[in-house]
N, C-alpha and C positions, 0 to 999 in steps of 0.2 A: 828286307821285310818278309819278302816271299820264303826266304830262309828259315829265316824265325818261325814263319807260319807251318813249316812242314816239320822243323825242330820241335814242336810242339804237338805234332800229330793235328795239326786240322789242315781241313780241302783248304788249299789256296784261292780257288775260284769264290767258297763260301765266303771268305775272310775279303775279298776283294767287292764281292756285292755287298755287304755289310757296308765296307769302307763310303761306296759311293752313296747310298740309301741314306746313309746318319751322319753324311759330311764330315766322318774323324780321315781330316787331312791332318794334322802337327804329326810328328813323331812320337811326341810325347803320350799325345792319344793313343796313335799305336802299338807303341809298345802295353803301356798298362793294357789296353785290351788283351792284348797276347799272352803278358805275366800273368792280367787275373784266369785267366783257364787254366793252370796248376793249382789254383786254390780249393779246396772241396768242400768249405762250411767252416762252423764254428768249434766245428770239435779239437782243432787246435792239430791238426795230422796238417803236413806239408806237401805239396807236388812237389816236384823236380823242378827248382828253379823259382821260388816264392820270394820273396824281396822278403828281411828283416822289416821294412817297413809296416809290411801289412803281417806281421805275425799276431793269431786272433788268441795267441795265450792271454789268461785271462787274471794273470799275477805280473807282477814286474820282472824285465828282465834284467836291468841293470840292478846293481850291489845297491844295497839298502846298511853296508856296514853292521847291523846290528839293530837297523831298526824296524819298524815292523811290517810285513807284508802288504802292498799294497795293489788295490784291484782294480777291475776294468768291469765296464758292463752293469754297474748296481750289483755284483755277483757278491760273495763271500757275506762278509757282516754289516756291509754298505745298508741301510736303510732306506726302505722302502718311500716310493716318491709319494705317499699319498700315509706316511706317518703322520699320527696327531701330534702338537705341541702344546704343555699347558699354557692357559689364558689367564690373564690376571683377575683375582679374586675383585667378582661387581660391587658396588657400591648401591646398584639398586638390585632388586626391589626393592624403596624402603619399607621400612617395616610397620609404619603407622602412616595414616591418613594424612596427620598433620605432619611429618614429612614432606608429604608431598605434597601439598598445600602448600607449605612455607617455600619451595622453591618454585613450583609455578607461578606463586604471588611475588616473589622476588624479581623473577624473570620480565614479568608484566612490568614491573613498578621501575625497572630499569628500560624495557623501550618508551616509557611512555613517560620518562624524565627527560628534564633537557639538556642537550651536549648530547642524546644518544646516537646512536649510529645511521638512525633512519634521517632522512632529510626534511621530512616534512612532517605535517598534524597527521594528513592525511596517510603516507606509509608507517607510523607507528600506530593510527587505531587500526588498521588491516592487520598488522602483524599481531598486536593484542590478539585482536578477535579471530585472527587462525589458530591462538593458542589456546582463546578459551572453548572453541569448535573441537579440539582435541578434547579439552577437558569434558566438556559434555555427550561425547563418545566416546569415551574411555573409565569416567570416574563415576561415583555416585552422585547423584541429584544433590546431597546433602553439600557434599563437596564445592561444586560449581558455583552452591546459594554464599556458602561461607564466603568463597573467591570474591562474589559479588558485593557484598556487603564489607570486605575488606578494603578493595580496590575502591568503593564511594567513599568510602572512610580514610582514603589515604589524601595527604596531604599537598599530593603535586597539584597545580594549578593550569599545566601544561592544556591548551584546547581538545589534545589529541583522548582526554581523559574523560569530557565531557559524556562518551556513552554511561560510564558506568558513573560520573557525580551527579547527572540531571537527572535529580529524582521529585516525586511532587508526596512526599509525606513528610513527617517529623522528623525522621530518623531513617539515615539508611537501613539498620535493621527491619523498621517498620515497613519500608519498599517492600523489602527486597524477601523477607523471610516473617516477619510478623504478621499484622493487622491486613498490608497490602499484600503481600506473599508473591508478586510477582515472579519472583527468582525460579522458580520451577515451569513456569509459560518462558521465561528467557533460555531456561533450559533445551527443553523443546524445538525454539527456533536455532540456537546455536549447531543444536544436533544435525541441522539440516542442510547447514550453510555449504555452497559449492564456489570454484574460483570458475567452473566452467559457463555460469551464470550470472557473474558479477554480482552475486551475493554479498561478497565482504566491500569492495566499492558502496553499493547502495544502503548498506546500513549505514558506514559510516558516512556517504553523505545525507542520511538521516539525522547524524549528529553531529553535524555542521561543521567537518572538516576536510570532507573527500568534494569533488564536483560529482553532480547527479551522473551516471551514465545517459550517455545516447539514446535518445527515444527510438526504437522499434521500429521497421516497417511490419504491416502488417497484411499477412495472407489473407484476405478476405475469404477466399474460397473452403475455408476451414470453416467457417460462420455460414454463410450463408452463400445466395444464386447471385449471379450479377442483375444489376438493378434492371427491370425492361422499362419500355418508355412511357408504360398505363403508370409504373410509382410514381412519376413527376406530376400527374394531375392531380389539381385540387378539388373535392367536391363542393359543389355547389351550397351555398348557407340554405338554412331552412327557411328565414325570419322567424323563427320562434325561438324563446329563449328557456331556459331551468338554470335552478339559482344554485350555486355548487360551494359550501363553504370551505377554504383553505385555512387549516390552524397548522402552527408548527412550532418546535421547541417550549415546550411547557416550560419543564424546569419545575417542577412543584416542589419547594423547600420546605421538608414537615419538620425541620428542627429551625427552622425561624425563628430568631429571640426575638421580640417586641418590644422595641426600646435599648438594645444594643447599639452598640458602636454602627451606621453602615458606613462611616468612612472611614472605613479601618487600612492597616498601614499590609497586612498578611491579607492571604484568599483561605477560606472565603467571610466575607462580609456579614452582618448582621448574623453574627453566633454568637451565644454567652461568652466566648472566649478571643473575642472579635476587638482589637484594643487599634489608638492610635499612638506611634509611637513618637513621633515627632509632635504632638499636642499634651502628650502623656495625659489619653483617655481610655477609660473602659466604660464597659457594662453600666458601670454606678455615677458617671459623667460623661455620655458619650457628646462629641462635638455635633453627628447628626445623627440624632436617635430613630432609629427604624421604626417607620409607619407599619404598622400591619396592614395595611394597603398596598405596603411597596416601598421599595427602596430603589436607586438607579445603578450601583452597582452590587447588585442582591438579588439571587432568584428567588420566582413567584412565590409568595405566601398565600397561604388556601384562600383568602379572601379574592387577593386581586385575579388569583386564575378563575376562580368561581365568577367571580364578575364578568370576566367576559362573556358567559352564556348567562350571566343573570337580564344584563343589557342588552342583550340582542334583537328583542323585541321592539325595543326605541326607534331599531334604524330598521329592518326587516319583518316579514311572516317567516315565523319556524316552519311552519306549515308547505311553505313555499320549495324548501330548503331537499332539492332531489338525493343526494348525498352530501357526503364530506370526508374531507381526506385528510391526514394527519402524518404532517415528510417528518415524525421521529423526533426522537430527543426527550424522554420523560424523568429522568431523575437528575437532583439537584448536583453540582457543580463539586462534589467533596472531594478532598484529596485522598487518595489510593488508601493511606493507612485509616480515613474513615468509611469506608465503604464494605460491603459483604454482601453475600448471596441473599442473605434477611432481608436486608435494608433495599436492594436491585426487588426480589419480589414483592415487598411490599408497597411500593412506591410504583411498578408496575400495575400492581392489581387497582388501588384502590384508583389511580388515575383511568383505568380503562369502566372500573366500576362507576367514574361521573361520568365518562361521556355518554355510557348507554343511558346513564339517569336523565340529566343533562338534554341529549337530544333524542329522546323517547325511540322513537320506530324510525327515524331517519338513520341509516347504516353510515357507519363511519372506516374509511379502507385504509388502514395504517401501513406506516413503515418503521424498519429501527431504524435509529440513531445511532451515534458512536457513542452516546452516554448510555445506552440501553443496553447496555453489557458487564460483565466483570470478569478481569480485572475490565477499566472505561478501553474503548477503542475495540479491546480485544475480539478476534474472530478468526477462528483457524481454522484451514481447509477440512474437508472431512477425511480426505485423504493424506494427511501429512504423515499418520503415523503408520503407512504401511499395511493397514490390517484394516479391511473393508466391516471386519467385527467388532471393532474397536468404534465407543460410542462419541462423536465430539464433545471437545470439552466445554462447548455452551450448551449442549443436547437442554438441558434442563430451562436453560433460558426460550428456548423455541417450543419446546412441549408446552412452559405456561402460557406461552403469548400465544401459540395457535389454537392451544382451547379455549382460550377464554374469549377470540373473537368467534369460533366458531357457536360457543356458548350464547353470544352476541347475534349471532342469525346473520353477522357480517361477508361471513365464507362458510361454504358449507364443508362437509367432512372429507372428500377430497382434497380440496385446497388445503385445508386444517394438517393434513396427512403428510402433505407436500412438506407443509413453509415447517413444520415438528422436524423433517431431516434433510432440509435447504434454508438454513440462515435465516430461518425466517418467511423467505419470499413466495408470494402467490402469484396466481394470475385468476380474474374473478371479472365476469364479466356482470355488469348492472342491469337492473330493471329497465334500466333504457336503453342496453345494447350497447355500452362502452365497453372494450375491453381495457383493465386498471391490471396495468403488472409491476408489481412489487417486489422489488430488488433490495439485498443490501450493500449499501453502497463502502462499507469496513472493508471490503475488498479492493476498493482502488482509496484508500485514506490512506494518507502517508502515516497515521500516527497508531495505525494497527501493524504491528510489528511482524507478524503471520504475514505480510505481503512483502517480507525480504529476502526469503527464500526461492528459489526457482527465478529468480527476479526477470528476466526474462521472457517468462511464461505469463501474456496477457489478463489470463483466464485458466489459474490454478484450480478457483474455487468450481467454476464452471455457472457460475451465476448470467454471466456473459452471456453463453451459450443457449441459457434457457434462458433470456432476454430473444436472442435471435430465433429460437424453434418458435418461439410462442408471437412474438413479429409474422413470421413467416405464414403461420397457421392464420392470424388473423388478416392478415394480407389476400390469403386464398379464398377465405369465407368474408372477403369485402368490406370487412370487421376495421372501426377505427380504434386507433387505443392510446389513452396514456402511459406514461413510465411514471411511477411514483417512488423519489428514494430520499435518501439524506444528505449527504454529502456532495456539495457540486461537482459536477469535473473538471472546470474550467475557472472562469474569473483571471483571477490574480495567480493562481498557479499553485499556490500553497498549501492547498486541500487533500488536491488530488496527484496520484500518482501519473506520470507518464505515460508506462504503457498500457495500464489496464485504460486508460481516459481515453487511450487515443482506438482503442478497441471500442470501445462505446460512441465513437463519436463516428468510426465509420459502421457502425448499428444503425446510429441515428439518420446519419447520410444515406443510407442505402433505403431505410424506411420510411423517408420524409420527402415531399410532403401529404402523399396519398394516406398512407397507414397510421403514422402518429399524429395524434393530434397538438399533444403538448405535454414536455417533460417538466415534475415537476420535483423544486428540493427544499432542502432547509437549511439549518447550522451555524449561517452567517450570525440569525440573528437581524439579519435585515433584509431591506425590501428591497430588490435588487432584481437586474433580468442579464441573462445570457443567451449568447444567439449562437445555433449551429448555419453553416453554411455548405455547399456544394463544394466538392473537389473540382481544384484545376487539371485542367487536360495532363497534364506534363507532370499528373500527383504520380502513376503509375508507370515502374521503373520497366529495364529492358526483363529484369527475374519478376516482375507479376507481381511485388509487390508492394504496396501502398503507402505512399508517404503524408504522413496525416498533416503533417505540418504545411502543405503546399494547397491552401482554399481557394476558394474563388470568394471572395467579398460582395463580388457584384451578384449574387445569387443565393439570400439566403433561405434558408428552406423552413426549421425548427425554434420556436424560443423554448427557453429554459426559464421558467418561474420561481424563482426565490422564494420563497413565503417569509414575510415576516417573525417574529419570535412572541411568545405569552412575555417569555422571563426578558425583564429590564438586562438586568445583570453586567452588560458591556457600556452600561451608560447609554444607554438607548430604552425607548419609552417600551410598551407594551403594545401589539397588535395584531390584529389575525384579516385576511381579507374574503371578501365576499365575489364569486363571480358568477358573470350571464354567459351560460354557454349555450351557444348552438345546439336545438336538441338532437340535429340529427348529424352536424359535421361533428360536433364535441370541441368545436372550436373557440375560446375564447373571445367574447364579444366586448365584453365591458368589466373592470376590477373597481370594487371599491372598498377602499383601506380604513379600520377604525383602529383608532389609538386611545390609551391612556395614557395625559401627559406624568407620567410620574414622579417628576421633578415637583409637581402640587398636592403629592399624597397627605402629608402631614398635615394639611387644609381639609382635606377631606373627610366628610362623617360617612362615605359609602364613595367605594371608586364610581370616578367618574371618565367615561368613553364618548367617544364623539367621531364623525364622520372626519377621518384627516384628507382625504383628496377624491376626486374621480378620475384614473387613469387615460380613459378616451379623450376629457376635458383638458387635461394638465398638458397631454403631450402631442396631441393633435393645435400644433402651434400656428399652422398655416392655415388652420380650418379644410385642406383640401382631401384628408383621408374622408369616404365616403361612407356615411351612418351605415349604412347594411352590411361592412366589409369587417373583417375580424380584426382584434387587435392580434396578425400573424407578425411572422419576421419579417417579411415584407415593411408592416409599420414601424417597427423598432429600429429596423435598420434605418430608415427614413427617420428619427427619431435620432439617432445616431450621428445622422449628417448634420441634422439642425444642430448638434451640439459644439458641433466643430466652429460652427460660426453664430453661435446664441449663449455667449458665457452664462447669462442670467438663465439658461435653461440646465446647465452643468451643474450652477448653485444650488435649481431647485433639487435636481437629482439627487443632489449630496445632501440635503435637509430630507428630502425623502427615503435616502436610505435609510437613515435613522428614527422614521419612523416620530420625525421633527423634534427631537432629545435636543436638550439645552445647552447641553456640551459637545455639540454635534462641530467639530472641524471644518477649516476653512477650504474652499475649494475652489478661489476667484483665480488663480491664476490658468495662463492660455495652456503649459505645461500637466496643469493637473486636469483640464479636462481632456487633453489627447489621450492622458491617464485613464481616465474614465471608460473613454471609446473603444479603447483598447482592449479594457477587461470588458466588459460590455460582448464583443464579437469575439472572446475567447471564449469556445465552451471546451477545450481541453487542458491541461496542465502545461503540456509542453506550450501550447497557444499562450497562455495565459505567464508562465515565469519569459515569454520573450518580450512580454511588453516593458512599458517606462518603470523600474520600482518603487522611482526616491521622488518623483511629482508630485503625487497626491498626499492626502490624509492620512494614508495607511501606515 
């Protein structure tokens, strides 16, 4: 080796440090190390002594006989490593709209056939609705509407379909792009949809083939301070009382036929066009002809909602009467393709027109309803589209409602200011110091479609939010307050969404029972109470945040006030209630319920109203709650227990929700009043779908 190495002209010593430094022991190492030092590059020149192996000519050197030169290196006419190749002539763009329609709509109509590739209802409406999320950020509005109205009009029967066939007009066209026009607000939401929020999950369990997702824990600390130990006191009762009147769900039907069909086989009821089709009745022989007094399944006719303030007097002093509040719901029950902005402001106006007539100087503090909208339900964040300049698309529904109370002297032009570019919602304190904050509750309704997006996100709209500043403000300033909305959060589970409910309920938790005096709602249609309760120790995880579903029972804090309904309409009678509050806690003292039974309207020459119960009386069953003590959760919950072992107290509850309707469902057995109990101490959705479903009446 040492040979070779001098044979080569290098230091042997260098050659030898080398050796040991990079551990080339084989021979085979050392030789090429020694060969390659004769080499000098690529110019193709040879040292003395170059192996045939490594010769870097850059042509072949063996015989090619005649054929043709071949190379080394990419060199000669070898082509370049980064040459293009043609691609095959695309198929798309296509070149028309309906192109591309016809195969998107093909696409759809094959996952959501049966035998398809997806396993269940539930992964082929997700997969639909990622495609039509494409479509509605990709194509034109027009497009997406036609998709819509194609896919309700197609003939699979599959569950998984049901987003786009359950529709409530005559005609999917009429949904979806005619009279109801829907299709362009579905646009909208589609555009929004994320998989990082469980967007496509909670539509489709919207449309009853996905499982809801997981209810939320929630960060309180986003909302508001932790509770200190002055909120847990209650103040002390005045003994003096002011009389507060509760009306809720009008329902004023101004196309009421008189002498129509009301038992008609279609919704809705009592219309010229209102037929039975298993009697084979109309208009011209109806089986029961609509009283203009009312019907039972039929919203109010101008008479019978006028009656309730014509009769007032019978049982009460107007006079007497410090305010009145009104949880929402004013236009009649029509289906999507009879509905329009006309028909929403006129039925708005002229109903707000009788209550100021109606109850002269006495203020009246309103909320919306989900029917107080159009398309019904609808209410979209102000922020969904990106563009803080961008007007919402109820803007016009909330500019007429907050002029016309402020027109009313009901709020002044601040608040007016507010609820024109917040959904509506005020916060207005009374002549007698109550603070009254008005929310709208289309933000936690399952059947406003604007809360499928961000789904995740509590408090999109931020309506929450200023629920909890304005808590907080009147908490500072010693201030008691009601919540006034539409929509429950609780019960039965079916109203309300999960997480926005369960956001509202630790509002309610943290503000009760020092600050709130008492939430109150509407919707059911009945007479109904719901209870908030205090968190269990153990609600609050090791990450700080809040699991709403973990209560304590044994401590409840808040009730939630149903209000009855004007409009019969569910087979339930008509009624509004009267209460004695505290003037200075704002605490409910005493309710008392009038009904009209309107299963006797057709007897009737002027509706007739009557005292249907007294609350304190009916359910104060032991006689032991104490006349000066309020009807709080405390009572109800006590209430509650008697129910567990007082069936005859379950029944009457069940005759009382309905407001004692003739058709009012049976509720003897021990299964449907755990039922009862259940809903009763659920005031959020996730509380409320955990309860019994199949026990009761419902």
């Amino acid at each position: 080796m040492r040979n070779l190495a001098v044979e080569a002209g290098l230091n042997w010593k260098i050659v030898e440090t080398a050796l040991i430094m990079f551990g080339f022991v084989s021979a085979t190492a050392v030789a090429l190390l020694l060969l390659g030092s004769e080499v000098s590059g690529h110019g193709g020149h040879r040292r003395r002594g170059t192996p045939p192996a490594l010769n870097p000519k850059l042509t072949n050197t063996e015989p090619t006989h005649g054929g043709p030169t071949l190379y080394y290196n990419g060199s000669g006419p070898v082509p370049p490593e980064n040459e293009l190749s043609p691609v095959p002539a695309p198929f798309t763009p296509y070149t028309s709209a309906m192109s591309i329609e016809d195969n998107i709509y093909n696409e759809i109509v094959a996952i959501l056939a049966s035998g398809s590739a997806f396993n269940t209802s539930c992964q082929q409406c997700i997969a639909a609705t990622e495609i039509m999320h494409i479509v509605a950020i990709t194509q034109p509005v027009s497009n997406f509407v036609d998709l819509l109205v194609r896919l309700c009009n197609s003939t699979t029967k599959d569950p998984a379909a049901s987003e786009f066939t359950s529709i409530y007009s005559q005609t999917c066209f009429n949904e979806f792009s005619g009279i109801g026009d829907v299709g362009p607000y579905w646009a909208q939401l589609f555009a929004k949809f994320q998989f990082a929020t469980g967007d496509y999950q909670a539509w489709c369990s919207y449309n009853g083939v996905c499982d809801l997702p997981p209810v939320i824990e929630i960060d309180e600390s986003k909302y508001f301070s932790p509770k200190p130990k002055s909120a847990n006191v209650v103040p002390a009762p005045s003994g003096k009382t002011i009389n507060v009147l509760h009306l809720s769900d009008w329902h004023l039907d101004p196309r009421y036929d008189i002498g129509s069909e009301a038992n008609c086989s279609q919704y809705l009821c009592c219309r010229p066009q209102s037929t039975n089709t298993k009697l084979h009745t109309t208009v011209s022989n109806a089986s029961v002809p609509a009283s203009r007094f009312g019907s039972l399944y039929c919203d109010a006719p101008p008479d019978l909602a006028l009656s309730a303030f014509d009769t007032m007097p019978q049982f009460f002093n107007m006079s007497d009467i410090a305010f009145a509040i009104f949880t929402g719901d004013i236009v009649s029950h029509d289906n999507d393709d009879q509905l329009s902005r006309a028909y929403i402001e006129y039925e708005e106006t002229v109903t707000y027109q009788t209550f100021k007539a109606q109850m002269g100087k006495v203020p009246v503090y309103p909320t919306l309803g989900n029917h107080d909208s159009l398309p019904e339900a609808f209410n979209s964040q102000n922020d969904i589209s990106g563009n803080a300049s961008t007007p919402n698309l109820l803007a016009w529904n909330y500019e007429l409602l907050s002029s016309m109370w402020q027109t009313d002297g009901w709020i002044n032009s601040t608040e007016a200011s507010y609820a024109s570019t917040h959904y509506g919602g005020y916060a207005h304190t009374t002549a007698q110091g109550l603070r009254i904050i008005s929310i709208n509750s289309d933000f936690w309704y399952s059947s406003n479609i604007f809360n499928y997006w961000n789904f995740t996100n509590p408090d999109q709209s931020g309506v929450l939010t200023f629920l909890a500043n304005e808590l907080t403000a009147a908490e500072a300033a010693g201030q008691r307050a009601w919540i006034i909305c539409h929509v429950l959060s609780g019960y039965d589970g079916s109203n309300g969404l999960p997480n926005p409910t369960a956001l509202l309920y630790s509002i309610v938790n943290r503000f009760s029972p020092t600050t709130i005096a008492g939430v109150f709602f509407g919707h059911t249609h009945e007479d109904q109470i719901q209870l908030f309760y205090s968190y269990s120790l153990s609600s609050v995880g090791k990450n700080g945040l809040r699991n709403t579903t973990d209560v304590n029972y044994n401590e409840p804090l808040t009730v939630g006030f149903i209000g009855p309904s004007i409009t019969p309409l569910t087979g339930n009678n008509a009624g509004y209630q009267l209460y004695e509050v505290d003037e200075k806690t704002f605490e409910i003292m005493n309710i008392q319920t009038y009904i009209a039974n309107v299963s006797e309207s057709l007897t009737w020459t002027t509706p007739v109203w009557k005292e249907e119960y007294d609350t304190r009386s009916t359910y104060n069953v032991n006689h032991t709650w104490p006349a000066t003590s309020p009807l709080n959760a405390t009572f109800f919950n006590d209430v509650t227990y008697s129910m567990l072992s007082n069936q005859s107290l379950v029944e009457e509850y069940n005759l009382l929700e309905t407001k004692s309707a003739l058709g009012t469902k049976n509720c003897s057995s021990k299964a449907c009043g755990e039922q009862k109990v259940c809903y009763i101490r659920s005031g959020s959705a996730a509380l409320g779908l955990a309860c019994p479903q199949d026990s009761g009446p419902f």
